[in-house]
TIVEX-444925 format. One record per residue: y, x, z of N, C-alpha, C in turn; residue in three letters. Coordinates in steps of 0.02 Angstrom, whole numbers, plus 50000, padded with zeros to 5 digits. Each point is the difference from the previous one (the first is absolute). Last residue first. Layout:
N
YXZYXZYXZAla
...
//
This chain:
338
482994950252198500105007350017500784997649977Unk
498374978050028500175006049947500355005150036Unk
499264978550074499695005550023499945006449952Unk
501174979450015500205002750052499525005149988Unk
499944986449815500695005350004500065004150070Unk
497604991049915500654996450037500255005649992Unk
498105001249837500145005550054500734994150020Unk
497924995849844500434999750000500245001450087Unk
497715006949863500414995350054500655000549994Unk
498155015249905500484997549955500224991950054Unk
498875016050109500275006149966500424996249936Unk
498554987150174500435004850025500705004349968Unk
498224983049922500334996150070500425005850020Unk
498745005549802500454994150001500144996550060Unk
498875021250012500494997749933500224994850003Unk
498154998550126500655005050046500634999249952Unk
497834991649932500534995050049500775001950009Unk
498445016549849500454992349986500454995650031Unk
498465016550083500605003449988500354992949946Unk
497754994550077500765001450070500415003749981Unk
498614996649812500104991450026500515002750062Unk
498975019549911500634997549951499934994050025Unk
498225010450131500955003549990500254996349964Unk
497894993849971500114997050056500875002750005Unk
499065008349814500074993149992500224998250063Unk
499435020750013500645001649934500214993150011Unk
498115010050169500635004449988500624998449955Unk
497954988750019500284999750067500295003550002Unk
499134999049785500094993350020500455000050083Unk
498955020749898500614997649974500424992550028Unk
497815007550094500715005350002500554996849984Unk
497864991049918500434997450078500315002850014Unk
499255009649802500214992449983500334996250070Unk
498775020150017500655003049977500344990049973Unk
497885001450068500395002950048500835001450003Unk
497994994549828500424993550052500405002050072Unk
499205016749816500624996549988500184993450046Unk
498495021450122499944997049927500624994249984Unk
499005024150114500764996250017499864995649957Unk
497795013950016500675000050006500564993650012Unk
497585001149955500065003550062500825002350009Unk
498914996749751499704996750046500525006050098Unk
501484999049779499375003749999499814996650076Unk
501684990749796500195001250077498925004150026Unk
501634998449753499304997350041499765002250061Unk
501905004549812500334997650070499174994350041Unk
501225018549810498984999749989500194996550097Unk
502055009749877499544997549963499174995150005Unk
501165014650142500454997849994499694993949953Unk
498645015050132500255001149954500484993849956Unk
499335006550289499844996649922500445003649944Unk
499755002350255500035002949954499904999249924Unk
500144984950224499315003749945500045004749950Unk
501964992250146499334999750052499405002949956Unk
501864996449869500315003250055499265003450045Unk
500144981649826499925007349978500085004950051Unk
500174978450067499415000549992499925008549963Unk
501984989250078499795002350058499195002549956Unk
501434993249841500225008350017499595001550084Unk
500044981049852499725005049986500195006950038Unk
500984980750075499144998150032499645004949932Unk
502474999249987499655002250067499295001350008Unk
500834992349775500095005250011499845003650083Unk
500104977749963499405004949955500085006350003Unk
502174989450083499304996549982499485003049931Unk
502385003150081499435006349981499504997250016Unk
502054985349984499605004750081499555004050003Unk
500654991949771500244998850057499604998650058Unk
499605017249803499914993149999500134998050071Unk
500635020049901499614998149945499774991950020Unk
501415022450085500074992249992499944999249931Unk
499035015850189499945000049944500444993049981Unk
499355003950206500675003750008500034998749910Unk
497754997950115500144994049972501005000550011Unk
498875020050048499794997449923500274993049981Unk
500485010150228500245002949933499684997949939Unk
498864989450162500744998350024500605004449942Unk
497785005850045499884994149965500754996849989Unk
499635018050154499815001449919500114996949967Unk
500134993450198500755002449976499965005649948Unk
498164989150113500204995249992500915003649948Unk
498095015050084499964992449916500404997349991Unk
500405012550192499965005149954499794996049918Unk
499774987850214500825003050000500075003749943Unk
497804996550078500014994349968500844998549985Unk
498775023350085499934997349926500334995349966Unk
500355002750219500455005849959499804997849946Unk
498794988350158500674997750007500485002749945Unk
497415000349954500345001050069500984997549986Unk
497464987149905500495004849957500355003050060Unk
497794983149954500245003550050500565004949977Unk
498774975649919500055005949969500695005650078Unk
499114976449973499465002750040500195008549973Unk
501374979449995499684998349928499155007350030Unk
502014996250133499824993349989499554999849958Unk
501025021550027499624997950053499614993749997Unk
501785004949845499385001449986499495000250049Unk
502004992350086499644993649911499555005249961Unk
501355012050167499664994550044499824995749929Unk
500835019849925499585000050032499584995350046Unk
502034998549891499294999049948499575002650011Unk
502184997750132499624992949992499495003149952Unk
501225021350060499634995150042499624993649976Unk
501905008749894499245003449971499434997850049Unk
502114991450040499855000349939499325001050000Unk
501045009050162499504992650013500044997049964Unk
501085020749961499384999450033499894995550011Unk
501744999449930499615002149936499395002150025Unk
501974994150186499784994749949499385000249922Unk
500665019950133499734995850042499564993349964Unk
501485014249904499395004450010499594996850036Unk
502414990350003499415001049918499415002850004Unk
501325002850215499944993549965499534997849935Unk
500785022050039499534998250051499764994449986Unk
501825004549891499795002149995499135001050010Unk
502074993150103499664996349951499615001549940Unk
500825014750167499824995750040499734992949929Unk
501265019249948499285000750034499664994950020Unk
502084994849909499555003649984499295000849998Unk
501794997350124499794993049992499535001449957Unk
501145018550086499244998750044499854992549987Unk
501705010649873499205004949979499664995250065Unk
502294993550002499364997349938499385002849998Unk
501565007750176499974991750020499234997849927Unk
501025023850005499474996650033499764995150009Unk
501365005749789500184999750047499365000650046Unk
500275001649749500205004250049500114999550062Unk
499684982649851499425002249987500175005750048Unk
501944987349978499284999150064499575003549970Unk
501894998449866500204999350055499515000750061Unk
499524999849777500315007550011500144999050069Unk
499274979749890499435007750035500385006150012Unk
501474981649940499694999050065499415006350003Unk
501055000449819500395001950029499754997250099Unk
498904993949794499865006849999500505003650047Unk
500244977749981499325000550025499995007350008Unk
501844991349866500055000850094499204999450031Unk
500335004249745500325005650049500054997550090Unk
498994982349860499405005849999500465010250047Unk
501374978149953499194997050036499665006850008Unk
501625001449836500345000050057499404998550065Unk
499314996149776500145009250007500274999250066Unk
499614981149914499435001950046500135007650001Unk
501724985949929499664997450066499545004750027Unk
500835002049808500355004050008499834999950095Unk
498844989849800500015009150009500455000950049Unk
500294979549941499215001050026499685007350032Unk
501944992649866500154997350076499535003050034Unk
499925002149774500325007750014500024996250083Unk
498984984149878499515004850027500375005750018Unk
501164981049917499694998650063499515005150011Unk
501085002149802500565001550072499604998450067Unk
498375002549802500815001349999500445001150077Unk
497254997249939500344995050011500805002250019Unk
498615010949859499774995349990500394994950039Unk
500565023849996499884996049920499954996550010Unk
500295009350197500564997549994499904998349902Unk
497975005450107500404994950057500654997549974Unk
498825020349895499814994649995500224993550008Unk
500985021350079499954998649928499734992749989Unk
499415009050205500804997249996500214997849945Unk
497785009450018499894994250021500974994750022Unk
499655023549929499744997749947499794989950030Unk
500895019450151500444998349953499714993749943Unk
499244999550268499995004749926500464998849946Unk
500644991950259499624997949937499875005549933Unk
500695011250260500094995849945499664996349926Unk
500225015050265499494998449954500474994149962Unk
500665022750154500144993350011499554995349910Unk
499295022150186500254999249934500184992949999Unk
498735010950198500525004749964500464998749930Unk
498514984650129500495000950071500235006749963Unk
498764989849880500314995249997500545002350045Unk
497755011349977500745001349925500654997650018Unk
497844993050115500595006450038500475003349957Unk
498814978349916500024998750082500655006650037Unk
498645002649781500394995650005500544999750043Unk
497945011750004500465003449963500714995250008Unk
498064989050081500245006150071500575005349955Unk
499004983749858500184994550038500405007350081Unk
498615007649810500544996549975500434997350048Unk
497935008650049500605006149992500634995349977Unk
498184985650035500125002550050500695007550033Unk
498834989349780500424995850056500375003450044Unk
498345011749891500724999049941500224997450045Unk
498125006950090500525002250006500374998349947Unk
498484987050031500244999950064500525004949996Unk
498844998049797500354993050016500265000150066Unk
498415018249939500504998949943500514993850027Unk
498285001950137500505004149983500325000949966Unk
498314984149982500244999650068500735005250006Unk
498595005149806500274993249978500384995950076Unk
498565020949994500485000849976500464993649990Unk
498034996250124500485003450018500665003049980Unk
498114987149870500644996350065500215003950038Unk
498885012949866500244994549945500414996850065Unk
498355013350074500475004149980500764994149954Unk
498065001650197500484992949954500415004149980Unk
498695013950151499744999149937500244995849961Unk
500545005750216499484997149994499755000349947Unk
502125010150054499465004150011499454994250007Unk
501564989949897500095005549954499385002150043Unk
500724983250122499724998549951499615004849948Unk
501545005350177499464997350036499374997849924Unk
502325003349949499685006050018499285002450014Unk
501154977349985499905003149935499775005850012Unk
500604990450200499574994449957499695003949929Unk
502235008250100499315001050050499314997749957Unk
501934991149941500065008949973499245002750040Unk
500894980250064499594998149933499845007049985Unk
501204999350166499434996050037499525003049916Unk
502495002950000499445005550027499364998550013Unk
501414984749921500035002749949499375006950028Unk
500704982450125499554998049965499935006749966Unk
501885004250124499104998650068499504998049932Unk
502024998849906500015009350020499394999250033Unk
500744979849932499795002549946499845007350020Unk
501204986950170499284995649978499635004449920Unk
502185006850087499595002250065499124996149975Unk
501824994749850499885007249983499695001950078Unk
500764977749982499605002149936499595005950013Unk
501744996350154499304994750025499555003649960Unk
501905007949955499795003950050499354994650032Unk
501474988549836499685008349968499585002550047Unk
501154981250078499574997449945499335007249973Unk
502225001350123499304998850057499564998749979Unk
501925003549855499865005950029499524998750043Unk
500824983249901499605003349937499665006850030Unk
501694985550117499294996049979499515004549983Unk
502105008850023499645001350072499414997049990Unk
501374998249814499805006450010499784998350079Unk
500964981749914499205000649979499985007549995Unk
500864988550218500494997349921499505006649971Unk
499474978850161500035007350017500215003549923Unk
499624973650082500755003850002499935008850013Unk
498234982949965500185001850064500715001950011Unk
498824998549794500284992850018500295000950099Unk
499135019649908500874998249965500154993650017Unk
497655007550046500525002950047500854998549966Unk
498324990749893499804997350073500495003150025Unk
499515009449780500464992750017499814997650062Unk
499105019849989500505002949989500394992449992Unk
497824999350024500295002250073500854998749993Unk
498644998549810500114993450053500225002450066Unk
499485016749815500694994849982500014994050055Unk
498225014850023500455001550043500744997249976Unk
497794994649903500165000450102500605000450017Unk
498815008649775500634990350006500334999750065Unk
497625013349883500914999850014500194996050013Unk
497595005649934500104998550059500715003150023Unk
498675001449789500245002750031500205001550073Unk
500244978149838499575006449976500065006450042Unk
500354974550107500305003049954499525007749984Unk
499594982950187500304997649928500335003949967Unk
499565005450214499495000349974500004997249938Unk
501885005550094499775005049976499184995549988Unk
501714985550081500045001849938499435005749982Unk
499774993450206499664994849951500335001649943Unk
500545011450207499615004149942499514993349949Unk
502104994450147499885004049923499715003749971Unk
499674988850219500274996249948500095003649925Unk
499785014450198499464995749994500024994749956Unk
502225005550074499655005749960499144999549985Unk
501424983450117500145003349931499505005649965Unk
499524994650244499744996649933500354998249940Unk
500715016950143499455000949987499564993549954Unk
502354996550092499925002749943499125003450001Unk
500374985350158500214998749922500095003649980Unk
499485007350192499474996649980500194997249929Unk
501805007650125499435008049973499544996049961Unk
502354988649996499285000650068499565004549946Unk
502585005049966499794997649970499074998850062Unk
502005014349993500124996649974499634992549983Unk
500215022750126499534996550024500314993549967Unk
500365026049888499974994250075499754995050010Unk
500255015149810500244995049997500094996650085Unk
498665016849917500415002849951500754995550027Unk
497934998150107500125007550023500715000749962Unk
498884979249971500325001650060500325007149996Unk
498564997549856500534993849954500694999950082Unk
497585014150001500515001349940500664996750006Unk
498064989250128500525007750030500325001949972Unk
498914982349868500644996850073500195007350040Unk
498165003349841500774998449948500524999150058Unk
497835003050109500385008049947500764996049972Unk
498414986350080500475002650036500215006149991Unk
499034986849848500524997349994500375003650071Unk
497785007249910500625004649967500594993450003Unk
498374997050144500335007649994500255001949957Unk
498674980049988500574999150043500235006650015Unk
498554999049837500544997649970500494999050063Unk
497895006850039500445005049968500774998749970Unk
498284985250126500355004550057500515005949957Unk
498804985249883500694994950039500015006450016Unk
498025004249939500625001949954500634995450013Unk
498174999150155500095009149968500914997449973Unk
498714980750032500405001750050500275007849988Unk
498474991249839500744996450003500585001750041Unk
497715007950048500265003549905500604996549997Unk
498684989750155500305007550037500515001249941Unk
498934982849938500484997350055500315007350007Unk
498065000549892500354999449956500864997350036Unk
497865006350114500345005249987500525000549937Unk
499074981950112500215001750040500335008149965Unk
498624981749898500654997849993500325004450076Unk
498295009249786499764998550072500804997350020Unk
498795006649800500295005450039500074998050070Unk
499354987049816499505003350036500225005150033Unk
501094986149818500134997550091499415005150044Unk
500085006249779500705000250039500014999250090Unk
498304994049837499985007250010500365001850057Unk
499854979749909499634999550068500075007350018Unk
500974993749780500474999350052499395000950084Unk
499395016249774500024991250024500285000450050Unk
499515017449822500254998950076500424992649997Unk
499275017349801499574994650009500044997550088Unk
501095015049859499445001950042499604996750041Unk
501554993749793499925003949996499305005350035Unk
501614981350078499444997449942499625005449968Unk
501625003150159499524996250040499315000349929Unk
501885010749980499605004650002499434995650046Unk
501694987949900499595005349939499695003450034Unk
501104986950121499694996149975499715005349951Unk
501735007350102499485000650062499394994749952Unk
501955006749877499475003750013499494999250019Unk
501564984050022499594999749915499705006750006Unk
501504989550158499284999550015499535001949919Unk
502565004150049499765003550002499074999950028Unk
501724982349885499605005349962499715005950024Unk
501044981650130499174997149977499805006049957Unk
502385004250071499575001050054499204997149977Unk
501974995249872499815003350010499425004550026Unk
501364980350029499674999149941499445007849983Unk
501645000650172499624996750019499484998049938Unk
501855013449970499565001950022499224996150044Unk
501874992349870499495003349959499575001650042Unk
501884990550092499294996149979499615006349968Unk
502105006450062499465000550050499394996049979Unk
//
């Protein structure tokens, strides 16, 4: 876990290149104003707190009332401090998944509330973004549109192919990665194979069990909703911090950048897709040529996108930290294990 803390100073090395770069001084910043940079904070709590009451309906629905709703939502709020640390924005849901075992939940039911969290939060983004790119294409961003799409639907098919395969076919370690495992590390890796082949048939044997049922399609739906929700006030906060800065954008546009921007910085190219976001709200909004990132008089300009980031990524990762470590890696009393 240190790394990631060590970590975390490298994703100011964009924001410093494109400071130095467009020449945006810290007064820039603060010039947005300390009320709509508060809002922009409050926005995106509000997103992160929906997708922990998404996780706590999930975790009940599957499991009962095992456990206080409120803790686990701030589990789950807790581990999107791994995803912002890491390439891609993954991890989340391995912390759910040890939170719920230290709970005593045995790791196909873990893995199974884990997935249906995952895969309800990637199906709402995935469409949002799909949107974004289209939107983009008939504006003329021919370049970031294709480049929005291209990347929304690989994920996105991948992750919904996955997901309903699972409830017709029982999924096992590739062959060529078994090979490997049992060259290098011998007997202790045929163990290894044999754990997670078994792991992976009772997961695929739980979707068979519920993906078909009513009870699941309407957790489903319903979380579903949740995500669409939560990725809207996402996109929301960068409308109130461009407001701050005097630039006027509507609600759809500023949802439609924001989860443009959101598939590009999906690229794992640099942790938390730093730089990569705050290019993608600016190519997004100005149609730019990818290449040629000189923000044009009267538009969206980078100190905007610099307080975005700041009240959407830095302020988040300090309260998903707390949470992480007071909640999601806490040591759990025997009485309150399952």
């Amino acid at each position: 876990m240190n790394w990631r803390i060590i970590a975390i100073p490298a994703t100011f090395i964009p924001i410093f290149i494109i400071a130095i770069q467009f020449d945006i001084k810290f007064e820039d910043v603060l010039a947005i104003g300390f009320l709509p940079f508060v809002a922009a904070v409050i926005t995106i709590m509000i997103k992160l707190g929906l997708q922990g009451i998404k996780f706590a309906y999930i975790a009940h629905k599957y499991l009962g009332k095992f456990d206080s709703f409120w803790k686990l939502c701030g589990v789950r709020i807790g581990s999107e401090f791994i995803k912002f640390t890491t390439p891609m924005f993954v991890g989340a849901e391995f912390v759910v998944i040890y939170y719920l075992h230290k709970k005593g939940v045995p790791p196909s039911k873990s893995t199974w509330i884990a997935i249906m969290d995952i895969v309800t939060e990637v199906f709402a983004g995935g469409l949002l973004s799909i949107m974004a790119g289209i939107f983009a294409l008939m504006n003329g961003a021919y370049v970031v549109g294709a480049i929005i799409l291209g990347i929304s639907i690989t994920v996105t098919s991948l992750w919904m192919v996955l997901f309903f395969l699972s409830s017709k076919r029982t999924f096992q370690v590739p062959r060529i990665f078994v090979s490997l495992t049992k060259q290098f590390a011998k007997e202790k890796g045929e163990k290894y194979i044999e754990q997670t082949n078994s792991w992976m048939e009772e997961v695929c044997t739980m979707s068979r069990q519920n993906l078909k049922t009513t009870e699941s399609k309407k957790v489903f739906a319903i979380s579903f909703l949740f995500s669409l929700a939560s990725w809207s006030f996402y996109g929301i906060s960068f409308m109130i911090i461009a407001m701050g800065t005097g630039y006027v954008i509507s609600i759809f546009d500023s949802i439609m950048a924001v989860m443009g921007a959101n598939a590009i910085g999906n690229l794992p190219i640099t942790i938390g897709g730093s730089g990569l976001a705050e290019f993608g709200i600016i190519a997004y909004l100005n149609n730019l040529d990818p290449f040629n990132l000189t923000v044009p008089q009267g538009t969206v300009a980078w100190d905007a996108v610099i307080g975005w980031r700041i009240a959407t990524y830095y302020v988040p990762i300090m309260i998903t930290w707390l949470l992480l470590v007071k909640l999601a890696l806490s040591k759990i009393p025997k009485k309150e294990k399952l």
